[in-house]
C-alpha positions in Angstrom: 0.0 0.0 0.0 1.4 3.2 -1.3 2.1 5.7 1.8 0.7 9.5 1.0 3.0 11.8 0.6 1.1 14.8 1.8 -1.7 15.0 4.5 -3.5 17.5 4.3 -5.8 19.6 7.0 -9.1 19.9 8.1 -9.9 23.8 7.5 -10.9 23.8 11.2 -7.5 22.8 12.6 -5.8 24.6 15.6 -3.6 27.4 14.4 -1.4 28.4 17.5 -0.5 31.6 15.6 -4.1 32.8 16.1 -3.6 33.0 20.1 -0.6 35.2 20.0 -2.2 38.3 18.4 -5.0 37.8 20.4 -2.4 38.3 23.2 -0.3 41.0 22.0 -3.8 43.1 20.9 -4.7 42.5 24.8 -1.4 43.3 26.1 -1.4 46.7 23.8 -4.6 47.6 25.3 -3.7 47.3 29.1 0.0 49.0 28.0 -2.0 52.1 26.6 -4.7 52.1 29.4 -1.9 52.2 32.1 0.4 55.1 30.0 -2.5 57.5 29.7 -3.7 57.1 32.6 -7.0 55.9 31.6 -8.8 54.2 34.7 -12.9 53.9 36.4 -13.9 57.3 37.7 -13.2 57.9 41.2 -16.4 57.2 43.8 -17.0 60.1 45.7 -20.2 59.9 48.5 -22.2 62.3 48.7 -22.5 64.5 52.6 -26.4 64.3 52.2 -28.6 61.9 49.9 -30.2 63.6 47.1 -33.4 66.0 48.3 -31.3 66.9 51.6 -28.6 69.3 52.2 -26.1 69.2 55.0 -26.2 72.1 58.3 -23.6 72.6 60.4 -23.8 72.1 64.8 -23.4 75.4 66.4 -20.8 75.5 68.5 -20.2 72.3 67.9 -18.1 69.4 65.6 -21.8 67.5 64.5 -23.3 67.7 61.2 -26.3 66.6 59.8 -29.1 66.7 56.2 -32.0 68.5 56.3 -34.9 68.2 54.1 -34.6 70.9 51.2 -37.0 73.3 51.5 -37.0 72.7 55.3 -35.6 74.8 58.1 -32.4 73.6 59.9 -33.0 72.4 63.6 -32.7 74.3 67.0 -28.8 74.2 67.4 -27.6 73.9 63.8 -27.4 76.5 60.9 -26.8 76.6 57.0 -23.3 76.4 55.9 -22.3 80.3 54.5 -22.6 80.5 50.9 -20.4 78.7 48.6 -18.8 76.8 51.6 -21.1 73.8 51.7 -19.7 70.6 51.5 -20.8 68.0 48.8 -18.9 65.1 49.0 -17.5 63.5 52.0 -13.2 64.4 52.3 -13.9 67.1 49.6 -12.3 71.1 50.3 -15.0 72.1 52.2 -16.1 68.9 54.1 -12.5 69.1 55.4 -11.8 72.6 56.0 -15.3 72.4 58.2 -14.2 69.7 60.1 -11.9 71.4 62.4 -14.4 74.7 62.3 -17.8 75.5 63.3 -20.1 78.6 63.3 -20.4 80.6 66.9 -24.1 81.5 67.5 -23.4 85.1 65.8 -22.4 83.4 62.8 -18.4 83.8 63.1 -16.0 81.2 62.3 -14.7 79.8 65.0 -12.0 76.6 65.6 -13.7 73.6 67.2 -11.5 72.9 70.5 -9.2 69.6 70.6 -11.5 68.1 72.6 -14.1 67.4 70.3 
């Protein structure tokens, strides 16, 4: 019985040359993504769920959300304008943590004991 001299290939046969610029197209992505600094957006939480806004203690290091359209309660006030904080370790959220409002409305230092 004569032996064939060539064998030939299913069309559906495993071609390992397929893998490796499947590879190298993934591994140029992540290369690019990591240069530009392309990444997921930062999370930042909110001081106050949406229809509240945040009031300040008087006198005092607490905090707390008020309805909007409602009045803050007895002991707390409205942050001055433009200094109320919206997201929790943002400018404003910090800078008020070591502050508070005197009953006359004054910026005041919150004592180390707080």
């Amino acid at each position: 019985m004569p032996t064939p001299r060539r064998i030939s290939r299913p069309t559906t046969a495993f071609r390992p040359g397929g893998f490796q610029a499947v590879g190298g197209a993934l591994a140029g992505t992540a290369a690019v993504v990591a240069l530009t600094g392309c990444a997921a957006p930062k999370y930042q939480e909110h001081v106050c769920s949406r229809g509240e806004y945040p009031v300040l203690q008087v006198n005092g290091p607490g905090g707390d959300c008020v309805a909007n359209g409602g009045e803050p309660p007895a002991g707390y006030t409205r942050y001055p304008e433009g200094e109320v904080p919206q997201q929790v370790n943002g400018k404003w959220d910090v800078y008020w943590s070591t502050r508070t409002l005197d009953e006359d409305g004054n910026v005041i230092d919150l004592p180390d004991v707080y």
